[in-house]
C-alpha positions in Angstrom: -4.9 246.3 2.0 -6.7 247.5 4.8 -5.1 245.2 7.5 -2.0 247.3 6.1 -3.1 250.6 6.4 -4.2 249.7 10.1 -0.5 248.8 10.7 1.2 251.5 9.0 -1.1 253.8 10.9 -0.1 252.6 13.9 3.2 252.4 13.6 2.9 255.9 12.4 0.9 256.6 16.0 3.6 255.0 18.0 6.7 257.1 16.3 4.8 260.1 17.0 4.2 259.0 20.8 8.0 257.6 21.0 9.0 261.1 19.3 7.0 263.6 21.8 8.3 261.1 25.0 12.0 261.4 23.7 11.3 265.3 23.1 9.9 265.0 26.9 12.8 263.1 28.6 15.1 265.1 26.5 15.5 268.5 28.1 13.1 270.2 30.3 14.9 273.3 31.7 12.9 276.3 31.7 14.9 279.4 32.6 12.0 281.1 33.8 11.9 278.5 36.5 15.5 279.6 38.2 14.4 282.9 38.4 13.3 284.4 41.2 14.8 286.1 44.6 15.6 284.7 47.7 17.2 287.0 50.7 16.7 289.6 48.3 19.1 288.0 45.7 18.3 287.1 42.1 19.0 283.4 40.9 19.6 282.5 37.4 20.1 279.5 35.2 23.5 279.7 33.2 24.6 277.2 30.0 28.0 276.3 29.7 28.5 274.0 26.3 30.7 272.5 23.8 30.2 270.4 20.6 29.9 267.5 23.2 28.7 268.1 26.6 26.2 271.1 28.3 26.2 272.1 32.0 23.2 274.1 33.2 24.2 276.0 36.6 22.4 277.5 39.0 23.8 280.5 41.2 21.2 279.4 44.2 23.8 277.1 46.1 26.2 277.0 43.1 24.8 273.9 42.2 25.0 272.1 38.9 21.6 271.4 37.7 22.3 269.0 34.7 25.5 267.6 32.7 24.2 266.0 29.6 27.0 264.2 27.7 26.6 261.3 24.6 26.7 257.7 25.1 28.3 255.1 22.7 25.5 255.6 19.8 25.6 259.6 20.5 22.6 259.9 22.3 22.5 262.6 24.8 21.5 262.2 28.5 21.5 264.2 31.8 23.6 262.3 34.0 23.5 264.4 37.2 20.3 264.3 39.2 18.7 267.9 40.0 15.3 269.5 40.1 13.7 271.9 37.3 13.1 275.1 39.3 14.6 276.8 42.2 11.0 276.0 44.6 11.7 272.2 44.1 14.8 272.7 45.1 13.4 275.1 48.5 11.6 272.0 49.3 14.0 268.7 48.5 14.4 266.4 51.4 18.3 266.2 50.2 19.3 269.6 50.1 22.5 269.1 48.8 22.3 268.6 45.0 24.5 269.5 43.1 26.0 272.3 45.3 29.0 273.8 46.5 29.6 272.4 50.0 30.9 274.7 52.5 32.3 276.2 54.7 33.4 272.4 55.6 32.4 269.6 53.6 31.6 266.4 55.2 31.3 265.8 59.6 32.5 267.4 61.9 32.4 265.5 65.3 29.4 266.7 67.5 29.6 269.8 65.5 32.5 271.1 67.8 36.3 271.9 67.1 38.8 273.9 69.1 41.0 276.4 67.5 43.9 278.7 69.2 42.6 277.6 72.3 38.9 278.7 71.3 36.2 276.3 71.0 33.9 277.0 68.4 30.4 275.4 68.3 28.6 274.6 65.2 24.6 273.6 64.2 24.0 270.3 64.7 22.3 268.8 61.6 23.7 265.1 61.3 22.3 263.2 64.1 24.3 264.7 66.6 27.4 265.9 64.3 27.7 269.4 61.9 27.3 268.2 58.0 28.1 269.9 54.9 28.6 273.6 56.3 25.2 273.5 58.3 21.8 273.9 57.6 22.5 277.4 55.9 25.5 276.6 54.5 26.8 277.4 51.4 24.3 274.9 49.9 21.2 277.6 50.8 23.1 280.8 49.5 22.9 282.5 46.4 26.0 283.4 44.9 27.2 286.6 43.2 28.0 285.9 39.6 31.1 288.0 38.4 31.5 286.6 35.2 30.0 283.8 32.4 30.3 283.1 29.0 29.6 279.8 27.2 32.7 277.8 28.5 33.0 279.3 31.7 31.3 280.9 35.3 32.6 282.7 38.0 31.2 283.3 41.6 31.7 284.9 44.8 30.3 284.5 48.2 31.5 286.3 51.5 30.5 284.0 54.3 30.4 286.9 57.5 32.5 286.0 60.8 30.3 283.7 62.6 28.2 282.2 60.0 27.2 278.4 61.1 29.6 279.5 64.0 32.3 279.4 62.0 35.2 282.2 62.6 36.4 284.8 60.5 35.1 286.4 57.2 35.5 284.1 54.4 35.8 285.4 51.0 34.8 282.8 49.0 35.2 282.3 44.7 34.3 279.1 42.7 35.1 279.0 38.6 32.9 276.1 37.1 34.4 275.8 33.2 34.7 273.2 30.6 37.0 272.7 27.6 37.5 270.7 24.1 38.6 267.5 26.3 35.1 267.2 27.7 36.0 268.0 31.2 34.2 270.0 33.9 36.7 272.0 36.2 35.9 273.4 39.5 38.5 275.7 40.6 37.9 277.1 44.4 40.2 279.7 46.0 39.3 281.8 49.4 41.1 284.0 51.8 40.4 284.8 55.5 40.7 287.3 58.2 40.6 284.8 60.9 41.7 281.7 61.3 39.1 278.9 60.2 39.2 275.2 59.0 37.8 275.0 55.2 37.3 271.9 53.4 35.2 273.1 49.8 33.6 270.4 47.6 30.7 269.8 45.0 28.1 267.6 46.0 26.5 266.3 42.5 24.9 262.8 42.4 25.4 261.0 39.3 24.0 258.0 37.5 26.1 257.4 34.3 22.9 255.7 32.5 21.2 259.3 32.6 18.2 261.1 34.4 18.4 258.7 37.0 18.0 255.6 35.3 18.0 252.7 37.7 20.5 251.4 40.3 23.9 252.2 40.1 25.1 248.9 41.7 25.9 247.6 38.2 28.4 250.5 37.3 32.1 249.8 37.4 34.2 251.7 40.1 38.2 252.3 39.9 39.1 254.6 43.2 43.2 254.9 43.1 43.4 254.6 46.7 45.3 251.8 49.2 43.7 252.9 52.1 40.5 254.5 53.3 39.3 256.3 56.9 37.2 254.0 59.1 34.3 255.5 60.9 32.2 255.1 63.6 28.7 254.4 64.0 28.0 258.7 63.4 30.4 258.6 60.5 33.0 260.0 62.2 36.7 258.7 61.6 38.3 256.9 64.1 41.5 258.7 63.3 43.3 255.9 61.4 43.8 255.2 58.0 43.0 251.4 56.9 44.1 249.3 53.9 42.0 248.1 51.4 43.5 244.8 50.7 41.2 242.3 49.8 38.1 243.7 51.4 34.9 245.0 50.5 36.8 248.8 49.9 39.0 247.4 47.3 38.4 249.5 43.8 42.0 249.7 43.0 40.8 247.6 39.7 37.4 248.3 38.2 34.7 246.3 39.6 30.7 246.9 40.1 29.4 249.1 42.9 27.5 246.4 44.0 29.3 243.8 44.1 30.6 243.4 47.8 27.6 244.9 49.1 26.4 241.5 49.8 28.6 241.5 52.8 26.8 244.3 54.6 25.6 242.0 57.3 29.1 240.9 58.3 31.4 243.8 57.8 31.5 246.7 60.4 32.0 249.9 58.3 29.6 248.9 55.5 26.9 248.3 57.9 27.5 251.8 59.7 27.5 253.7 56.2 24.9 251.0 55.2 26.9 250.5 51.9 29.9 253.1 50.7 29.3 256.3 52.3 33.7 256.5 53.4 36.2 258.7 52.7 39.4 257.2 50.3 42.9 258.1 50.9 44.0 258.8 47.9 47.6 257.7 45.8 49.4 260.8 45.5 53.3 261.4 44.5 53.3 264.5 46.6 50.6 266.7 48.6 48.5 269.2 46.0 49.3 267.3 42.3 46.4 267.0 40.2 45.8 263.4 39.6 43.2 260.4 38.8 41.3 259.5 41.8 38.3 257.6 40.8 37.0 256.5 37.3 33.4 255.0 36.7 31.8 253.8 33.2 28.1 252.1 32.8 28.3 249.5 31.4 25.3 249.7 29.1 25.6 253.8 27.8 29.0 253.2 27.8 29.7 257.0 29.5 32.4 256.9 31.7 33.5 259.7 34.1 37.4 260.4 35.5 37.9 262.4 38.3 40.5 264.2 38.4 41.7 266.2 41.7 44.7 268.0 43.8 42.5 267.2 46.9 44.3 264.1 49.5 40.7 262.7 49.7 37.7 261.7 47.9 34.0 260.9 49.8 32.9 257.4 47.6 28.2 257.5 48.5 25.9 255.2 47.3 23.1 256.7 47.4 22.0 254.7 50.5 20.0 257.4 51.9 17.7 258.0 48.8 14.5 256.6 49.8 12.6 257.8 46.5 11.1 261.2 48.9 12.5 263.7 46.2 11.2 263.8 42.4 13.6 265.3 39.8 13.3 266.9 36.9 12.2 264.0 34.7 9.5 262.9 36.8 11.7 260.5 37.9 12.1 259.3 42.1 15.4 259.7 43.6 15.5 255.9 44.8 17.7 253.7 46.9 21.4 253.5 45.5 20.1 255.4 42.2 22.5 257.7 42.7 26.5 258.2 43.8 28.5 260.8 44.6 32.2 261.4 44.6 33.2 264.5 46.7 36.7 265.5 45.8 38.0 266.9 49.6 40.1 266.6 52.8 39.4 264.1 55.6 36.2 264.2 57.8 36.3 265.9 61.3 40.1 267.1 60.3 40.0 270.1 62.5 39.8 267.3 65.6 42.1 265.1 64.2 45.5 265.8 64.6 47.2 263.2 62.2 45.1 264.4 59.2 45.7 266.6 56.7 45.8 270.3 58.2 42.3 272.3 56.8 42.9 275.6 59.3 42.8 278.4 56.7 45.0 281.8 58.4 44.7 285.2 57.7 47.4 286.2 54.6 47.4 282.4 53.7 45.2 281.7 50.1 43.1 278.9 50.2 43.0 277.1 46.7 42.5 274.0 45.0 41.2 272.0 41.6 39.1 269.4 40.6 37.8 268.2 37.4 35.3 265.6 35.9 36.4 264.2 32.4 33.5 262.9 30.5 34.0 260.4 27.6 32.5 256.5 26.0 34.5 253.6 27.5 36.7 252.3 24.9 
């Protein structure tokens, strides 16, 4: 009899510690913790939600924070990596989490472009190319909010005339919303008073088995593209598009991230991204339609995420950077390939390459353009 107490007490013990660890890995967004000031400007945290899925936003970079949706028994989990206040995210060796990428998203070569017989020089903070807008892109600005409820936000952001160098005053709004089909839209729409190249995108790094749970090499990829844009060894495209046929770029059918990586070693543009770090041309009918670009499910949560976009281009990373530097919001390291992102967008370096979609935005022109992320279980 005493032998049983003993156990029952135990197990008793243990369902309390599984219980406050679960409550632990569950949630722990404080609002308190987005708000401060920065340039004068307060940040917030903002909740969108439905019966299904909750999206925690953050006006400092327009970032999304966390997505948490069910897996196949209904347990919740945060599948987009982020930090838990607004200083972790001041001091994150990857700046770019969850953020709205601009003025240009992706490279531009040697941070230089010519435009109406111009040339305009931009900061240099890729090696020796322009990245994601620049060090104070719209990734470090805190964004005006206009309007929120619980499906929906709305921001603004003027980017002056020669912000990062680039030209013109851009007037900038993002819509984050989601609906009763469990998707997350990002609508984007500027205007201009000079002309200027613009390529916006959302930079959130996922891992479908939730708060950054292990490598992603084992979740299945579908990209609906026959061709993709080689690079050089700065990630630059060479200005061509290649075909996927039979090679290591191949996600036209569903098949794990890492399972081609094995050939690293031997092939040229998966040794200078080391792994996926390319830009897919995507199948479209015509220029602008909304359609499926990529579509990834873990295997073991059974989440699965469709991307949806009117965008010619999507930017496929593994997370080959991550080097477990940055701690997130459950105490968890940002390690190697832990992470991907898929960065609905034009090409790379566009505004030199002359064969590639045009991304020069003109005065009296409207810049505009949709993306969304459908969350569901794998049937």
């Amino acid at each position: 009899m005493m032998i049983l107490k003993k156990v029952t007490l135990l197990i008793v013990l243990l369902s309390i510690v599984s219980c406050e660890q679960a409550k632990k890995d569950e949630f722990v967004l404080k609002t308190s913790d987005f708000q401060t000031e920065i340039g004068g400007k307060k940040t917030d945290l903002y909740l969108l939600k439905n019966e299904q899925i909750e999206v925690y936003i953050t006006n400092y970079g327009g970032r999304i924070v966390s997505l948490l949706s069910p897996d196949k028994k209904g347990v919740m989990g945060d599948v987009v990596l982020g930090f838990k206040s607004i200083a972790d995210y001041l001091k994150a060796k990857t700046p770019f989490h969850g953020c709205i990428i601009g003025r240009y998203g992706n490279r531009i070569a040697k941070g230089s472009f010519e435009l109406d017989g111009t040339t305009h020089q931009l900061p240099i903070n890729n090696n020796e190319n322009h990245l994601h807008g620049g060090p104070d892109g719209f990734h470090n600005q805190v964004w005006d909010v206009v309007a929120v409820d619980e499906n929906s936000i709305a921001m603004t952001y003027l980017s002056k005339d020669g912000e990062m160098g680039y030209p013109g005053n851009l007037s900038v709004d993002v819509t984050y919303a989601i609906n009763e089909k469990n998707e997350l839209s990002i609508a984007y729409k500027a205007t201009t008073d000079k002309a200027t190249p613009i390529n916006l995108t959302n930079h959130a790094f996922f891992n479908l088995a939730g708060q950054a749970k292990g490598s992603i090499n084992d979740h299945l990829l579908m990209i609906n593209a026959d061709h993709f844009t080689p690079v050089d060894e700065g990630l630059i495209p060479l200005g061509e598009t290649r075909s996927v046929e039979g090679g290591p770029f191949d996600f036209r059918r569903a098949k794990t991230i890492g399972r081609d990586l094995n050939q690293q070693a031997s092939n040229t543009q998966l040794r200078r991204g080391g792994g996926y770090d390319h830009n897919f041309v995507l199948n479209k009918d015509s220029q602008g339609r909304m359609s499926l670009a990529a579509r990834v499910v873990d295997p073991k949560s059974g989440r699965q995420m469709d991307v949806f976009t009117e965008e010619p281009g999507i930017q496929f990373y593994g997370g080959n950077f991550m080097d477990g530097s940055d701690v997130g919001k459950y105490g968890t390291k940002f390690e190697y390939r832990a992470s991907f992102a898929l960065e609905t967008q034009h090409y790379p370096d566009s505004p030199n390459q002359a064969n590639f979609p045009n991304t020069i935005l003109r005065p009296r022109e409207t810049y505009q353009t949709q993306s969304i992320y459908r969350f569901s279980v794998a049937e």
